[in-house]
Structures are given as structure tokens and as C-alpha cells.
N, C-alpha and C positions, 0 to 999 in steps of 0.2 A: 465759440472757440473750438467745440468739438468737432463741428462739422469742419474749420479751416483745416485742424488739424489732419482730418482724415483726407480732405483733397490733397494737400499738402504730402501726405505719406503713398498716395496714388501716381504725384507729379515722383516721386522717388522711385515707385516701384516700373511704373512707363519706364523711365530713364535707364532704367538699371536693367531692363526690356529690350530696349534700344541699343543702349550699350553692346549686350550679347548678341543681337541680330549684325552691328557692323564689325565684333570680332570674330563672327564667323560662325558662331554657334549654332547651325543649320537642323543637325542630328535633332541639337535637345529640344530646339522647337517644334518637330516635326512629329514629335511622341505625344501619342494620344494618353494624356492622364487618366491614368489607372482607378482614381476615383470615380471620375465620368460615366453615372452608371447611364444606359439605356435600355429599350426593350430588346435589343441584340445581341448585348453583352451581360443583361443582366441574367434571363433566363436560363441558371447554366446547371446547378447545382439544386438539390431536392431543397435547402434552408431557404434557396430564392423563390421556392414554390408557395414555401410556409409563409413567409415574408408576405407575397402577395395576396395570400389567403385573407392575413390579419389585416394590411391596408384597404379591404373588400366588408370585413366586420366593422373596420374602422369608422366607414362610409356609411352605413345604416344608421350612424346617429346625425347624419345630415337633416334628414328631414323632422327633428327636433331642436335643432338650432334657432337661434335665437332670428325675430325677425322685427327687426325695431326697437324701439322702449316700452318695456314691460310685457312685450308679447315675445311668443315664439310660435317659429311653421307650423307646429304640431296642431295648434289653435283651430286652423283649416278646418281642420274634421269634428272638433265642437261646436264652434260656434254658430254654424247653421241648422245644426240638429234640434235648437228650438230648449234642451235639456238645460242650460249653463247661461247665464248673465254676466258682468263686468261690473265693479267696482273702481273702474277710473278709466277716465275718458283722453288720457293723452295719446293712443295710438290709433290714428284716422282711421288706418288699413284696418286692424281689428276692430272698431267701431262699425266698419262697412260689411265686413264677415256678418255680424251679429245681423247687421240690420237690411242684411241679404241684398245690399245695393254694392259689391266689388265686379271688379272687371281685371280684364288684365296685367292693368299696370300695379293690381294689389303687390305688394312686397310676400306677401306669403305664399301665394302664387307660384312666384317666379323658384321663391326657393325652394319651395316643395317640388317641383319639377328638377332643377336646378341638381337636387342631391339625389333623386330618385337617376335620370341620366349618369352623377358622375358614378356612382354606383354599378349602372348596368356598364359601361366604360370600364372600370375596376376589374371587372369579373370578365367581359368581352377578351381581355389582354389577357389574362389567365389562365383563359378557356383556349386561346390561341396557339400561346405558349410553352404552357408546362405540359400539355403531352410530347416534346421533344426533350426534354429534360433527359440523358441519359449519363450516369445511371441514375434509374431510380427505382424502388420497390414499387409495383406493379398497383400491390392492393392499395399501397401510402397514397398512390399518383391518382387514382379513381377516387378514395375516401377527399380528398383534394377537392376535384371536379366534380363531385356531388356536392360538396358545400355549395362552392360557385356555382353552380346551376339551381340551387335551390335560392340563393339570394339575388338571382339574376330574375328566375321565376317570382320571387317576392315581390321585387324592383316592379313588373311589368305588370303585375296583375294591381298595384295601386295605382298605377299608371294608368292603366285601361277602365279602370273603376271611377277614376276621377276625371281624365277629358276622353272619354271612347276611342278614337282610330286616334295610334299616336305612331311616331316613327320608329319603325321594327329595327333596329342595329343589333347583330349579332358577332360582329370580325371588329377589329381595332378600326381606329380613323384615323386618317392624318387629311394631311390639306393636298395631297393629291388622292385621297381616296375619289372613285366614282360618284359614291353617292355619299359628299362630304353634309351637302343638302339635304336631306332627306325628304320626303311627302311621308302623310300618315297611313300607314298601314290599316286594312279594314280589323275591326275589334275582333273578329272570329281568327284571323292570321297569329292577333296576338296572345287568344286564348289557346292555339295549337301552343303554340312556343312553349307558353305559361305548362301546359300539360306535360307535354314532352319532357320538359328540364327536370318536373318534380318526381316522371316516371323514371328518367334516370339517375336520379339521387336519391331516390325510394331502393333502386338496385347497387348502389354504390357501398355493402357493405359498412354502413354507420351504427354507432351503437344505438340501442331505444334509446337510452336517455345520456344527455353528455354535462355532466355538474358543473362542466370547465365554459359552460356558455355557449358551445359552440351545436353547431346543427347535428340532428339528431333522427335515426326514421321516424321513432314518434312527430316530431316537427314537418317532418314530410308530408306523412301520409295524410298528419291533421290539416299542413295548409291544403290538401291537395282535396281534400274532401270539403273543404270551405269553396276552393274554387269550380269545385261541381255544384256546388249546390248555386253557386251564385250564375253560373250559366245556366243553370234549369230555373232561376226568374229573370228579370229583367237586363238587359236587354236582348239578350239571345233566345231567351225564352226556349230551350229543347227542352223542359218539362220532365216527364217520366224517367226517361231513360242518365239524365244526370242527376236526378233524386235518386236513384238508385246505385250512381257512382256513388253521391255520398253518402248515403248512407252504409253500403259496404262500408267505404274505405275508411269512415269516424269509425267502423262496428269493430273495425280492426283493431285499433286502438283502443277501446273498450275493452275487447276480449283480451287485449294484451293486459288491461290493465286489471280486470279483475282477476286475474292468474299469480298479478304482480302487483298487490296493493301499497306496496312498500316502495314500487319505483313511480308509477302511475297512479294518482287518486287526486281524489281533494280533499282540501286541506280542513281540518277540525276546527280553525279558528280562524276568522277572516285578519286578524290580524298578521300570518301569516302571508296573507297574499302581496305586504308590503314591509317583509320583514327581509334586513340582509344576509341574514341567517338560514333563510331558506330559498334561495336564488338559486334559479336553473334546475330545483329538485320538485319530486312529486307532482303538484297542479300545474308548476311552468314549464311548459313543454319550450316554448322557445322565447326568448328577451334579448332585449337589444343591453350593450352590457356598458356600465357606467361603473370608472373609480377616478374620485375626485384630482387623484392625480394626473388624470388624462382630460376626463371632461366629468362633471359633475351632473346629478339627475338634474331633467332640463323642466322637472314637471314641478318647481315650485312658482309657478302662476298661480296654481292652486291656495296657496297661502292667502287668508283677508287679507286686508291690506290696513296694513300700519296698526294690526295689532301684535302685542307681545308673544306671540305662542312660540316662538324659539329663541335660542338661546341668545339670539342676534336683536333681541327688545324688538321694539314697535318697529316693523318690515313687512316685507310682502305687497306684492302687487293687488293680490286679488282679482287679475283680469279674467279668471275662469270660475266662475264659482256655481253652485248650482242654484235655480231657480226655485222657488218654495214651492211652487206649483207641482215642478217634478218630485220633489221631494215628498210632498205630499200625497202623491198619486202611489206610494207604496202601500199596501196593505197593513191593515192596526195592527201590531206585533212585531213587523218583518224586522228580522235582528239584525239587520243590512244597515235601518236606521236607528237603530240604537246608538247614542249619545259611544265614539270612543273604542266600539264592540262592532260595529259593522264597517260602512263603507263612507260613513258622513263624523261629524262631529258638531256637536254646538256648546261646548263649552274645553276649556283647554287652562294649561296651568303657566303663570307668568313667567315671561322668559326660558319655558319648558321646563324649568323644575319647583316654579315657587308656587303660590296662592293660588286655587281654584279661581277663574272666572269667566261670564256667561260672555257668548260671542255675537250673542243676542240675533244669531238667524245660524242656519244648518252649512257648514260648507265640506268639504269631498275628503275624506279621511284616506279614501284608499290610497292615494300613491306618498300620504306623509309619514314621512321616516325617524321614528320617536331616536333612535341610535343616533341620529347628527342631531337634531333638534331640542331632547332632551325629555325625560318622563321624570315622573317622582322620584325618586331613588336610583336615578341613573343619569350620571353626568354626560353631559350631551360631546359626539365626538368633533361636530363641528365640520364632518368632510361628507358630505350626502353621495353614498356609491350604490345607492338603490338602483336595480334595473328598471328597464320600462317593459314592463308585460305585452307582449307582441300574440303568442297564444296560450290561452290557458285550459286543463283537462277542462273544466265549464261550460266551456266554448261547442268542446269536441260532445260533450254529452247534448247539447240543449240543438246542435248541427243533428245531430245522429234523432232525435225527437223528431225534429220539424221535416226531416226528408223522409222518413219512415212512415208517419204519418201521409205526407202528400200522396206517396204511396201506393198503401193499404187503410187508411183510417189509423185512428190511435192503437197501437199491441201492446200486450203487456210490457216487452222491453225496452219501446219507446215512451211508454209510460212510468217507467223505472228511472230511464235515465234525466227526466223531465223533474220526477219525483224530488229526487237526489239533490237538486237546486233548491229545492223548498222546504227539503228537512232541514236539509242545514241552517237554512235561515227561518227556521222553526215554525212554520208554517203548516196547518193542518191544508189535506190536498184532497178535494173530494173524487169519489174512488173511480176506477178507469170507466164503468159503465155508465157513468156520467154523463160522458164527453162523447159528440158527435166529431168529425174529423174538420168541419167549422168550428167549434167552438174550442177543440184542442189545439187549433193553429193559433188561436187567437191568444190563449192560454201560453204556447211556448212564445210567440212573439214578446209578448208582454216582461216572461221569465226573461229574454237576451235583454232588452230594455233595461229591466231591473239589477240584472245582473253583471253586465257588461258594460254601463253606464262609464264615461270619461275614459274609457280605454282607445277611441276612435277606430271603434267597430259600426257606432249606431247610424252615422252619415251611410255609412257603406251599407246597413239593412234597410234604411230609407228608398237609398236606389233603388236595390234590386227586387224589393217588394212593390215598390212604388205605393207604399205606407207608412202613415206616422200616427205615432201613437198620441191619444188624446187623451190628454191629463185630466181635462176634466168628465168627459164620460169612461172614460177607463179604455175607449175601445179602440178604433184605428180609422182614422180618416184617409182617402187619396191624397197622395203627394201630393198633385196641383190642389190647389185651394187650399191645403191644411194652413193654421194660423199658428204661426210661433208665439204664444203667449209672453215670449222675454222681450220681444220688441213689436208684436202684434203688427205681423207683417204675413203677407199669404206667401210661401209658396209656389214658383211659379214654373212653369214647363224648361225654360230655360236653366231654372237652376239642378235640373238633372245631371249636369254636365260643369264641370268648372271653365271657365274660363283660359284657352291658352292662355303664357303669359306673353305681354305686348316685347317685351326686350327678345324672346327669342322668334319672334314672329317679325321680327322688324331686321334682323338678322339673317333668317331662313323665310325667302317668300315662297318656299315649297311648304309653307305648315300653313297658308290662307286656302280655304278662309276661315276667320272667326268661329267659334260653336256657336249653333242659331241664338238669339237671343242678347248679345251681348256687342259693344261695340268695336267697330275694327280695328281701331288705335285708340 
């Protein structure tokens, strides 16, 4: 009845359309509606810049999004890492993640490209745009175009990390653009680009740190020293002289941060690292930013599945949870895995405020948010606006170790900031003269592993060392051959590289062929 209705008020409004076409009404047809916004008419005014800005922030939680039943995109970057298991088997695509057998037509795939793309498109139009903007204040229009170049830089460098040569778009597109098609760019074009955007958003006047979520120099300089370092391994392999990018450029950050322990540090208590209360300050140099009344944290996958731990009773998926293996390959002590106090939990209280009880195996504490969920003596709020940690000071200290070291060998100050990860997790650290610069690489590798664990960092240290770390001798095996102990599958050369996805490859035949390894439809 509803839908008759509405055709029915359609056939009235045609009419009464009509009507004013053959009484003459020429003028009022011929005026372009004032609401109509486009790229022409929108870019006018410095709020249309802002505007664009936040449809640009918007977009970084694309690649979080949901991708099927019970999974989401984000899944991509654990589930091969060998670290994480599944608890229910009705999502084929993420079953195939796990068991290292997907191809292009995975749905995660697609969408992780999918939002990575509209993304750089978001910020291409922006970047195009708003330097025409007049009037506008000069330093507002740069701090502006440093964002967007720094989340266009983001965009490119997960992009290039996950299928190498992909297509460089830098100008808006329409369907008469040139190259509406694109072919893939060689990965070294796309690592200038990546460089370039973050060197000009490093210059764009941004505060070190911005509480309000939004990009920061700390965020800058930090991605920018993550993407030297990852050009000085695999696959570009320039070695020395980008260990020494990053290293600088994290030292920077450091120095900033030991001057200014109150804006930059880490945090006293790992509970903090997933608390909403300290979002975008201190260790979070930059997060993708989530309130339930926009979009809600997309990371409770992590949740068992269909047990009580929030206030919502027996829920939860459970499709990411960690493997005992991994879990067990921490160190006796480390307060990481402490029940509750670190970054795991095994045991939780009914419907989040009631009875203690055991969950009878370990699963991933860091990204669950007791404030919506519920704790002892605090009633749960029920709207989870937890961010997703994108980088954290961690990060920048255990980056500023590993490049330092490649180096010179282990220094005191690489030794310090390697340190720093293991007191906190109360960890006695045997002392610098110890460690040869083998066995201290081996040593920070391990720390990112332990530490950085479900953040979907560890796919990406996979690559570009072309190592993984082995739960059961503790040490690191080659990428090809390592054996994923969650589904006891090897590792294969092909899966260096993801898979384009088939939908956009069947649309643009300038993206064949295939990444080796994988099938062509």
C-alpha cells in the first residue's frame, strides 16, 4: 500500500510538472536547483573545505566495514598472520583468509581495496579543489591539505603493501577523464607519492598532537618513518640509507616526546590503550575515530562467541580470537597476558556486571571496551565509540630500535627505547652488552609481535621482513614455508602479495594480469 501510494503521489507530481511546462513556465524550469550541490559549485567557501575534510576522515573507516556475516574487511590483515583462529565457521570468505586458500573474488578483498580507492578519490577532489577556495586564510587552506595528503599518503601506502604496482590516481575522475582506466603504477612511483604527501604534511603547520582525532605532525612524521623503514626491507630493499630515514624521523618523535612526557609517552596501564577516556592523547598518535552515533567500533569480532561478557547476554562472534599457541609464546610474567591487566582476558564477569566466570581459553582484551560493555561497579553504556588505534608511541619507539640497530648494532638509545616495551610489561631485559645486532633484531622483532598483536600491523612486518615468527621455537622462520599453526597450512610465495580483486579487474582490463600465483577469474 505504501509503495502504491508513493507511485501514485509521483503520477501527481509528473502532472503538476506537465501542467507548468504547457502553461508556460519556461523561466522556472530552467533554474538550476540551488540545492544541487557539485564539485563546481560546491568548492566555494573555507566550511566547503572543512566539510570535505571530514567526508575524507569519514572514509578511513571503510576498510573496517563489515564484510559478510560475522566478519569484517579489517579481518584481511589477521587472519593470515597465522596469530588468530575463528570460533564459527559460517563465513566461507573468512574461512578461506585463515586457510590461506582466497583469491579475488574474496569479498574482503574487494572491500578493502574498494574503501582504500574511495578514499584516495575523497582527498584527489580536495586536493584539486580547495586551493581555489578564495577567500580563505592561507595557514587554515595548508593545515587543510596536509591532512589530505597525509590520508591519501595512508590510503597508498596499504595499498602498495598489500597488492605492490597498483594504479597511481592523483586528479579527480569522471568518465571522460584519460586515464578513466588506469594500469598499475610500479611500487617505487607509488612509494615517491607516499613520501612526498607526508613530506608536505610534515610542513603544513599541524599541531604535535590533536585530541579532536584529527592528523597531527606527530602522526606524520611517525607514519613517515614506518614507511622508510618498510622501503629499507622487502620489496624495495634500499637498506641503509631508509634505516636511517627511520630512524631519524621516529628519533624525532622520541625527542619530542621526552621533552613533553605529558603529551607524547606511553601509557602506565595497558588498560588505557582501550580506554575512551584517553582517545587521541599520549601513546595514540593517530586512530581512525568511531561514536556509535555515526558508526560504532567495528572490532567486536573479537568477542567469544555466544558467551555472556556483555551486557547484550550470550553474543559475539568470536571469528578473531587468538590462538593458544600464540598466546603462549609470551614470556612467563609478561603483564600483556595477564588475565584483565594486559592485552588478553580469560575469564570475564556475566552480562558485564554480574558473576565471575572462566572463558575457559585466552581471547584479545585490547580492543574491548568495559564503558559499553560493562565492569563491576559500572553500568554498561551500551554505545561502543572506542577508536581503532591506527599508530601508537609503541610503535614509533620499537621502529626507532629495529632501524637503529640495522644501522650501527644495538646503542644505548635503541636499547632504551626497545627497553621501555618490556618494563612496562614488567619484564626483566638482559642488559645492552648482551646482544649482538642478530640477536637484538630478533629480540625487537619479537617485542612488535608481542606488542602490536591484532592491531594489523603484523601481516605488514610479515612482508617486509619476509619473516614469521615461530611460536614454538620462539625464533623466525622464512615467509615461504613458515606453517600457520591455526590451520597448518605453509605459506606460500604467492601469498606475498593479495590477490587483486576479480570485480575490479573484470571492469578495468588495464589491471591484468593477476599477482603471480593466484587465478585470473
Amino acid at each position: 500500500m505504501k509503495i502504491y501510494r508513493l507511485r501514485k503521489l509521483t503520477q501527481v507530481l509528473l502532472g503538476g510538472v506537465l501542467l507548468l511546462s504547457a502553461t508556460g513556465c519556461k523561466d522556472f524550469l530552467d533554474e538550476v536547483p540551488p540545492s544541487n550541490l557539485t564539485p563546481d559549485n560546491f568548492y566555494t567557501i573555507p566550511d566547503h573545505a572543512e566539510a570535505s575534510l571530514a567526508a575524507a576522515y569519514a572514509d578511513t573507516r571503510l576498510v573496517y566495514d563489515g564484510s559478510g556475516i560475522f566478519s569484517s574487511t579489517w579481518q584481511m590483515l589477521e587472519a593470515p598472520t597465522g596469530t588468530s583462529t575463528t570460533e564459527t565457521g559460517q563465513n566461507s570468505d573468512l574461512n578461506n583468509l585463515y586457510g590461506l586458500i582466497y583469491d579475488g573474488n574474496t569479498g574482503h578483498v574487494a572491500n578493502y581495496w574498494n574503501g582504500l580507492y574511495r578514499l584516495i578519490a575523497q582527498t584527489n577532489l580536495l586536493l584539486d579543489r580547495v586551493p581555489a577556495i578564495t577567500p580563505m586564510d592561507e595557514a587554515h587552506k595548508t593545515r587543510i591539505l596536509g591532512q589530505a595528503k597525509f590520508l591519501r599518503a595512508w590510503a597508498y601506502f596499504q595499498a602498495v603493501q598489500l597488492w605492490g604496482d597498483v594504479p597511481l590516481i592523483t586528479t579527480p575522475q569522471s568518465l571522460t577523464s584519460e586515464d578513466f582506466m588506469p594500469g598499475r603504477a610500479p611500487k617505487e612511483e607509488v612509494y615517491n607519492l607516499i613520501v612526498a604527501d607526508l613530506t608536505e604534511a610534515e610542513a603544513a603547520g599541524l599541531p604535535w598532537m590533536d585530541a579532536t582525532g584529527r592528523v597531527s605532525t606527530a602522526a606524520v612524521k611517525s607514519l613517515l618513518a614506518k614507511v622508510y623503514l618498510t622501503m629499507a626491507g622487502f620489496p624495495l630493499q634500499k637498506g641503509a640509507s631508509h634505516y636511517k630515514l627511520a630512524a631519524d624521523k621516529a628519533y624525532e618523535v622520541i625527542t619530542y616526546a621526552n621533552a613533553n612526557p605529558g603529551t607524547i609517552n606511553l601509557f602506565s596501564s595497558y588498560a588505557d590503550v582501550h580506554n575512551e577516556s584517553t582517545e587521541n592523547t599520549l601513546e595514540h598518535i593517530f586512530m581512525v575515530q568511531y561514536n556509535n552515533l555515526v558508526a560504532g567500533n567495528p572490532m567486536e569480532n573479537m568477542y567469544p562467541n555466544f558467551k555472556p561478557v556483555t551486557y547484550a547476554g550470550p553474543s559475539g562472534t568470536g571469528s578473531t580470537v587468538p590462538t593458544t599457541s600464540f598466546y603462549d609464546s609470551y614470556e612467563a610474567g609478561d603483564l600483556r597476558t595477564k588475565n584483565q591487566e594486559g592485552y588478553f582476558y580469560t575469564s570475564y564477569y556475566t552480562n558485564g556486571t554480574g558473576d565471575p566466570f572462566e572463558l575457559g581459553a585466552p581471547y584479545i582484551f585490547k580492543h574491548f571496551n568495559t564503558t559499553s560493555a560493562g565492569a563491576p561497579g559500572l553500568t554498561p553504556t551500551r554505545n561502543n565509540n572506542l577508536n581503532v588505534p591506527i599508530i601508537r608511541y609503541a610503535d614509533v619507539l620499537l621502529i626507532y630500535a629495529e632501524a637503529q640497530n640495522e644501522l650501527t648494532g644495538p646503542t644505548q638509545e635503541a636499547y632504551d627505547a626497545f627497553k621501555r616495551i618490556r618494563d612496562r610489561a614488567q619484564l626483566s631485559t638482559p642488559a645492552l652488552g648482551t646482544y649482538d645486532q642478530a640477536s637484538f633484531r630478533e629480540a625487537v622483532w619479537k617485542e612488535r609481535w608481542h606488542e602490536l598483536a591484532y592491531e594489523q600491523i603484523t601481516w605488514f612486518d610479515m612482508v617486509r621482513l619476509r619473516k614469521v615468527f615461530n611460536e614454538t621455537t620462539k625464533g623466525f622462520d622464512d615467509f615461504v614455508g613458515h606453517v600457520n599453526l591455526n590451520s597448518n597450512k605453509a605459506l606460500q610465495e604467492k601469498h606475498l602479495l593479495f590477490p587483486l580483486p576479480t570485480p575490479e579487474r573484470r571492469n578495468n582490463p588495464n589491471l591484468s594480469p593477476q599477482n603471480p600465483g593466484y587465478p585470473e577469474f
